[in-house]
C-alpha positions in Angstrom: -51.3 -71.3 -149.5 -53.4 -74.6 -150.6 -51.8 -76.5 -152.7 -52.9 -78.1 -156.0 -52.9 -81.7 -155.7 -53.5 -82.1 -159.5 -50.2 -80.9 -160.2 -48.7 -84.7 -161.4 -45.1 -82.8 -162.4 -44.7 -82.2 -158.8 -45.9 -85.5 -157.3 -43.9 -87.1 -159.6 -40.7 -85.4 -160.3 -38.5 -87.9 -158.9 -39.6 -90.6 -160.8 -37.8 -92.0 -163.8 -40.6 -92.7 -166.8 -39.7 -96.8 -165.9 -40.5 -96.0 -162.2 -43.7 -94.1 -163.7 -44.6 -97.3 -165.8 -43.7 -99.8 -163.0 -45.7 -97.8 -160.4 -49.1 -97.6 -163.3 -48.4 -101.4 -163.9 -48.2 -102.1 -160.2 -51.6 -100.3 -159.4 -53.4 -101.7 -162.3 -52.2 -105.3 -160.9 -53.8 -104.1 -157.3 -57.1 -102.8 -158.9 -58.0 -106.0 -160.0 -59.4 -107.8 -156.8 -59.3 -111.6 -157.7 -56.2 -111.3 -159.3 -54.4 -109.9 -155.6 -56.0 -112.9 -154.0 -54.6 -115.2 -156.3 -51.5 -113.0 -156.2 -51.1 -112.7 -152.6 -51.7 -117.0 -152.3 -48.9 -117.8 -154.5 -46.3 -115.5 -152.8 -47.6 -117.0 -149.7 -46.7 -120.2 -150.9 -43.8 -119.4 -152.7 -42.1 -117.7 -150.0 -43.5 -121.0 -147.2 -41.4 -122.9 -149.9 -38.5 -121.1 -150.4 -38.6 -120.8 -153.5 -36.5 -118.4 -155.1 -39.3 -115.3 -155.9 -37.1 -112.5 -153.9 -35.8 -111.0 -157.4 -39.1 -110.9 -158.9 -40.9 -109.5 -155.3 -37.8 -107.0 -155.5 -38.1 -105.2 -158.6 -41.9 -104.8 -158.5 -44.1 -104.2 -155.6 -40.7 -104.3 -153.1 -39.3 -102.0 -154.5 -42.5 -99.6 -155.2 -43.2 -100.1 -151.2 -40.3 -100.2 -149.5 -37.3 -98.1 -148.9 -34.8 -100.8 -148.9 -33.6 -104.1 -147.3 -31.6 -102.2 -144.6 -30.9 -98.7 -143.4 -27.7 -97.8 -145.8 -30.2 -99.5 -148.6 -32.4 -96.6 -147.8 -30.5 -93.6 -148.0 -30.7 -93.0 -151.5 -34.1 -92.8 -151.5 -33.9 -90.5 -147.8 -31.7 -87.9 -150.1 -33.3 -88.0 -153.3 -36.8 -86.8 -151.2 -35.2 -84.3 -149.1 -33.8 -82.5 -151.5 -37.5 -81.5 -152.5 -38.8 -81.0 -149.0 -40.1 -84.5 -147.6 -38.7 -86.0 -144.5 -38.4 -89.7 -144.3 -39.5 -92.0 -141.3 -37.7 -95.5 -141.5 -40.4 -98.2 -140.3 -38.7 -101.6 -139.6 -41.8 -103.6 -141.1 -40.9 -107.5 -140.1 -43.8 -108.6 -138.7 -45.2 -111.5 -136.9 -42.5 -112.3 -134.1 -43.3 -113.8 -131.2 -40.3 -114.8 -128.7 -37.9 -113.0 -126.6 -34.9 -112.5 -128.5 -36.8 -111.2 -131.5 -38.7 -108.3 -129.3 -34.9 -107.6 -128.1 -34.0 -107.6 -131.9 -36.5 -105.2 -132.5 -35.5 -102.9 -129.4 -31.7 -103.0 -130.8 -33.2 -102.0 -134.2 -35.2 -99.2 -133.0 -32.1 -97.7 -130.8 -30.0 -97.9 -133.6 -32.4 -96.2 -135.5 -32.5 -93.4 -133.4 -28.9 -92.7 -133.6 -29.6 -93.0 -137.0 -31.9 -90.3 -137.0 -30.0 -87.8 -134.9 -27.7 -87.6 -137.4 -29.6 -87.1 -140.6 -32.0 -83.7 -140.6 -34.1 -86.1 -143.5 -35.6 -87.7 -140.7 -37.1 -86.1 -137.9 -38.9 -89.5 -136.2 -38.5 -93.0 -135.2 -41.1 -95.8 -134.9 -42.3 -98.5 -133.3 -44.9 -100.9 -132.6 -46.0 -101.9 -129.2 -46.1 -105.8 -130.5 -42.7 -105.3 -131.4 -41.5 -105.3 -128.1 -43.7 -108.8 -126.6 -46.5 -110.7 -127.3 -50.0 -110.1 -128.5 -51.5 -112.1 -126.3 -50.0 -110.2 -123.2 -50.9 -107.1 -124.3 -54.7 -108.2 -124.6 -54.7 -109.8 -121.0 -53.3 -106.5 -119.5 -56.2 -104.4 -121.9 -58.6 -106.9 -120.4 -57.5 -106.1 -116.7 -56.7 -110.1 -115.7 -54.4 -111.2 -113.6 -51.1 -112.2 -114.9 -49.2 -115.5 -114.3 -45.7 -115.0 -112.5 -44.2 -115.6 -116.1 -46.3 -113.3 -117.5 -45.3 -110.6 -114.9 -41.6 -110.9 -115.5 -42.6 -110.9 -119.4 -45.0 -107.7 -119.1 -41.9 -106.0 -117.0 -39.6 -106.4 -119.7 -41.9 -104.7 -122.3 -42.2 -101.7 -119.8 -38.4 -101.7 -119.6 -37.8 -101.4 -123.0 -40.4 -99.3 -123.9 -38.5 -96.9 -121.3 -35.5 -97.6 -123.0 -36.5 -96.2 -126.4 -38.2 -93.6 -125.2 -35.4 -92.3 -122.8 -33.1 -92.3 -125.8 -35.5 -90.8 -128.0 -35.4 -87.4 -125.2 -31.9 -87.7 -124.6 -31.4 -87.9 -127.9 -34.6 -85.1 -128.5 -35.5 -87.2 -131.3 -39.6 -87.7 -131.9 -40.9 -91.1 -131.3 -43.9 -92.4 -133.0 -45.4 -95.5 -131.0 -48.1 -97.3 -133.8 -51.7 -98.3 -133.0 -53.1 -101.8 -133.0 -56.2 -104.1 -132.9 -58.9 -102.7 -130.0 -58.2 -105.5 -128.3 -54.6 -105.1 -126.8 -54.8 -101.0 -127.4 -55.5 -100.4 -124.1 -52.8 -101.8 -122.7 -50.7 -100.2 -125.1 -52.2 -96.7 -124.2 -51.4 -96.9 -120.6 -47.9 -97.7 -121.0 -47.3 -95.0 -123.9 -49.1 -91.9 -121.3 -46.9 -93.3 -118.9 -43.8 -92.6 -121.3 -45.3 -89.3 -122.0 -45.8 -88.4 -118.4 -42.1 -89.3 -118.1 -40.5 -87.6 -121.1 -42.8 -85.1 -122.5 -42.6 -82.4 -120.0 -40.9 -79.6 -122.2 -42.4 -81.2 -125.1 -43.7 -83.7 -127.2 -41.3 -86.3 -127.4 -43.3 -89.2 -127.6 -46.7 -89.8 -129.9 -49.3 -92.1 -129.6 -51.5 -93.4 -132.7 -55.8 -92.9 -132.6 -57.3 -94.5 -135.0 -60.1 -92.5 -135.7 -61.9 -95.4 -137.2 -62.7 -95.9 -133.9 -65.7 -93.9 -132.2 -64.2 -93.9 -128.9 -60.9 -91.9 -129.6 -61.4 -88.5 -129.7 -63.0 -88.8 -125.8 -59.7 -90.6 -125.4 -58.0 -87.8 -126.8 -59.9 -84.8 -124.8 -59.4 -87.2 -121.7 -55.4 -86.8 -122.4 -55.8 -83.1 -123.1 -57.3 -82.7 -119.3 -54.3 -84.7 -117.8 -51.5 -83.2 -119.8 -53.2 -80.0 -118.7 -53.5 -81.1 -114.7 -49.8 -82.7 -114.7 -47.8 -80.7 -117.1 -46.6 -82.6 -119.7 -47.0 -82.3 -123.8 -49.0 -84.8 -126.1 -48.2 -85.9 -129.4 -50.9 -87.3 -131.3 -50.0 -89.1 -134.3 -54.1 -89.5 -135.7 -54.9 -91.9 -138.9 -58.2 -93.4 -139.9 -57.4 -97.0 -139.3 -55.9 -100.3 -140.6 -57.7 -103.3 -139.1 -61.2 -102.5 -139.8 -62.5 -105.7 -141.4 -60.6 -107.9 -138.4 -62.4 -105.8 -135.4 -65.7 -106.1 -137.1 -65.4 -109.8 -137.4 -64.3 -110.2 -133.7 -66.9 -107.8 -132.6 -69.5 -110.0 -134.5 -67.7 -113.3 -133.1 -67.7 -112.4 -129.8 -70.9 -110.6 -129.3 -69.9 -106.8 -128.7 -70.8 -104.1 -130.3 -67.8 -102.9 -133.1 -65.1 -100.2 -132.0 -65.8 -99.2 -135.5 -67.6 -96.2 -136.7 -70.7 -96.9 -138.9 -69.7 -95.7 -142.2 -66.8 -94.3 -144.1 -68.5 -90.7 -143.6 -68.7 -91.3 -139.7 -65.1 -91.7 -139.9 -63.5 -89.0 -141.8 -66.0 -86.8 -139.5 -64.5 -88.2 -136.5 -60.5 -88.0 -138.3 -61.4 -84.4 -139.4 -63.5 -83.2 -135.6 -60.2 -84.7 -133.7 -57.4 -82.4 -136.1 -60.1 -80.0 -134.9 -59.7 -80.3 -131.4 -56.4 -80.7 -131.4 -55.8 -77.8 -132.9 -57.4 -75.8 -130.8 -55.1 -77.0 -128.0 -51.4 -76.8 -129.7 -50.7 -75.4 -126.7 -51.0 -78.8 -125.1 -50.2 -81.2 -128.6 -48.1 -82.2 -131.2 -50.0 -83.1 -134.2 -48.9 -85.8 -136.8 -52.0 -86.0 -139.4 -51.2 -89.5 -141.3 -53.5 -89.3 -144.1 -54.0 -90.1 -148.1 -57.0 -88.1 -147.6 -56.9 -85.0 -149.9 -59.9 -83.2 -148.0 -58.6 -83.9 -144.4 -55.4 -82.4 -146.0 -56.8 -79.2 -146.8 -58.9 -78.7 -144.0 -56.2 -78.9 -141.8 -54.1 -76.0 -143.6 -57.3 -74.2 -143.5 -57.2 -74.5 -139.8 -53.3 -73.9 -139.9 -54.3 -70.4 -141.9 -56.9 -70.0 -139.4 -54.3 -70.4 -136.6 -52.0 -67.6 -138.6 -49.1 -70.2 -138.4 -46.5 -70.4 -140.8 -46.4 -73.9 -143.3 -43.6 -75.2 -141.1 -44.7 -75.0 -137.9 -42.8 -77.5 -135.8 -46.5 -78.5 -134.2 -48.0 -79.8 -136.9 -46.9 -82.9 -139.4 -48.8 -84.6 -142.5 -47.9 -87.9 -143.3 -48.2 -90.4 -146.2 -46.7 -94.0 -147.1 -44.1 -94.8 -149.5 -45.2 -95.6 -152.7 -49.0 -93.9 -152.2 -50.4 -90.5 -152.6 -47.1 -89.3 -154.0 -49.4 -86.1 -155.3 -50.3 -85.1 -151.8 -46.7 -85.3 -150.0 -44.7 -83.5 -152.9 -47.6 -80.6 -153.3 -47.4 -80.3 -149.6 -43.7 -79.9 -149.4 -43.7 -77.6 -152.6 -45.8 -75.2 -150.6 -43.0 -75.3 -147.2 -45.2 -77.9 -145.2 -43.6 -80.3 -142.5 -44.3 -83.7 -144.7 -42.8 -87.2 -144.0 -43.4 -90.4 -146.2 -43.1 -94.0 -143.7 -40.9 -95.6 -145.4 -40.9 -99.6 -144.9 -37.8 -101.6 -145.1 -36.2 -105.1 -144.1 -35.3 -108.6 -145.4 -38.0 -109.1 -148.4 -39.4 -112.4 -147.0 -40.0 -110.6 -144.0 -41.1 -107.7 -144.9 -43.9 -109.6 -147.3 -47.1 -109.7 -144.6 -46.7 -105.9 -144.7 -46.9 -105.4 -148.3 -49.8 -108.1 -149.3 -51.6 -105.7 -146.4 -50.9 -102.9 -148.3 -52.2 -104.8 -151.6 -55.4 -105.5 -149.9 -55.8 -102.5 -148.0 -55.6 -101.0 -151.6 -57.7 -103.0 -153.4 -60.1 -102.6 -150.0 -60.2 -99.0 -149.8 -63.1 -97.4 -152.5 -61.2 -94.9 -155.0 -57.6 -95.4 -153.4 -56.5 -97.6 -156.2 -58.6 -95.7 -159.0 -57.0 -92.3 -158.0 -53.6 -93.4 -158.6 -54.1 -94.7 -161.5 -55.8 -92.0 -162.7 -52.7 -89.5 -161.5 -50.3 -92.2 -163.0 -52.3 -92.1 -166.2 -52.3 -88.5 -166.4 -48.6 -87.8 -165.7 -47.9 -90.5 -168.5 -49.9 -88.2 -170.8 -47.5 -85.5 -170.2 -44.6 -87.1 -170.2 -46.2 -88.4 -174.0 -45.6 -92.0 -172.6 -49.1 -93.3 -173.4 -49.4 -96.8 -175.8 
């Protein structure tokens, strides 16, 4: 039942040997650190300028990324991977917005996407993010329990309204929704209005999700803490878990301001807490939905141990992995090979706007030890195969 990760004909089946070469000429760019920071400066600048880099962003690390500039962009790409067994999750990735009519924008989008999904079998979730739908700085007051101007209140309503907006479409429309995790800072605010969706809409089942970052040494109390109110009050929990994206920013803060980090010690502490809260949950699918969004290969296999463990079949509807567009192509394809529920996040939008998500993804590459290194080393060996080596 476990698959073989090595197995580059799979991982890479659907890509043409120019996507192959793109994608190794793309990672080898990414592996050299001083040349992303110098990289991600000038498109900085160039896009603050207008200049006109939008072809050049497109047909490399756009395009490697990203699904698309819009939805109908996208579908190609949605098709293409069904056909071998992975699900696609479109992720509206503008970022940055910060006045009414844009959170509205990103409400409509996320509706839309929805009935976009009900139609297509390709994609079994939508997404969000909380600071999508109004300000940062609002959600950090409510996480820090002070009091809110009268503005503020009339502003803070309006992001409970359409967060119950979505979320009642997503059940009426029994579509999953997957609500993304932020900076420590503002989560908690985000948390209380996410259980309060689920107490709402998850009573049959797990409707909406909310993200853990399991970089974080507090979650999986968080998570048991859920478990015993689902439990008490009757209503499902889906629990999309990752490891973490803002790791560098909360230490800083926590350094800045004096507190001790939300951040687990080490790398190790981390994939022990990721890998003890698939554990748990687990243990209680009779309470949980579990979305495991992870590039990890171990984490990946001990959680189809677990499912063997469990005596369920691959494609239990319980239990999801999860991987980006563009990375860890070997895990996602092997996994689907083998009959597992697997969806790739699939990032699309204007390029200029979408360009803060992908110079994040550069860094976060470059960032993480052995991410880079392993693709290339898949890329390289696939190239072998094909006989496409210099």
């Amino acid at each position: 039942m476990q698959p073989n990760f090595e197995n580059t004909a799979i991982a890479f089946e659907l890509k043409s040997d120019s996507d192959l070469e793109r994608a190794y000429f793309l990672f080898k760019m990414i592996a050299n650190e001083p040349l992303v920071r110098i990289g991600t400066a000038v498109t900085n600048f160039a896009i603050k300028a207008h200049l006109p880099v939008e072809g050049l962003i497109r047909a490399t690390v756009f395009d490697h990324f990203c699904g698309g500039v819009s939805e109908k962009d996208c579908l190609p790409i949605i098709d293409k991977m069904y056909e071998k067994g992975v699900c696609s999750i479109l992720d509206y990735s503008a970022e940055g917005k910060e006045v009414d009519n844009q959170f509205d924008f990103a409400l409509e989008k996320t509706l839309e996407i929805l009935d976009f999904v009900k139609e297509k079998d390709a994609m079994p979730f939508a997404v969000f993010k909380p600071t999508g739908f109004g300000r940062f700085k609002l959600f950090e007051k409510m996480s820090a329990g002070l009091d809110l101007t009268s503005d503020e209140e009339v502003a803070w309503d309006r992001i409970v309204a359409r967060f119950d907006k979505v979320c009642k479409k997503a059940h009426d429309l029994d579509v999953c929704l997957l609500i993304d995790a932020e900076e420590s800072w503002m989560q908690k605010a985000a948390d209380d209005l996410v259980l309060e969706m689920m107490q709402k809409y998850n009573k049959e089942k797990a409707i909406v999700f909310n993200t853990f970052q399991m970089y974080r040494w507090d979650r999986l109390d968080y998570i048991k803490e859920l478990f015993e109110k689902g439990s008490k009050e009757g209503f499902k929990i889906g629990a999309k878990v990752v490891r973490g994206a803002y790791m560098e920013k909360e230490n800083e803060r926590a350094v800045e301001k004096g507190y001790k980090s939300p951040i687990c010690k080490s790398k190790q502490e981390t994939d022990q807490n990721f890998d003890s809260a698939i554990a748990y949950l687990m243990e209680h699918l009779e309470q949980f939905s579990v979305f495991a969004g992870t590039h990890n290969e171990q984490s990946s296999h001990k959680l189809i141990d677990l499912m063997e463990q469990n005596k369920l079949e691959p494609n239990d509807p319980r239990v999801w992995f999860g991987q980006l567009f563009g990375m860890s192509d070997h895990i996602t394809y092997n996994l689907a090979a083998h009959g597992f529920n697997v969806v790739k996040y699939v990032p699309y939008g204007p390029v200029r706007d979408v360009m803060p998500y992908l110079i994040r993804r550069a860094e976060e590459n470059t960032s993480v030890a052995g991410q880079t290194s392993r693709e290339l080393g898949l890329l390289q060996k696939e190239r072998k195969r094909r006989k496409l080596e210099d």
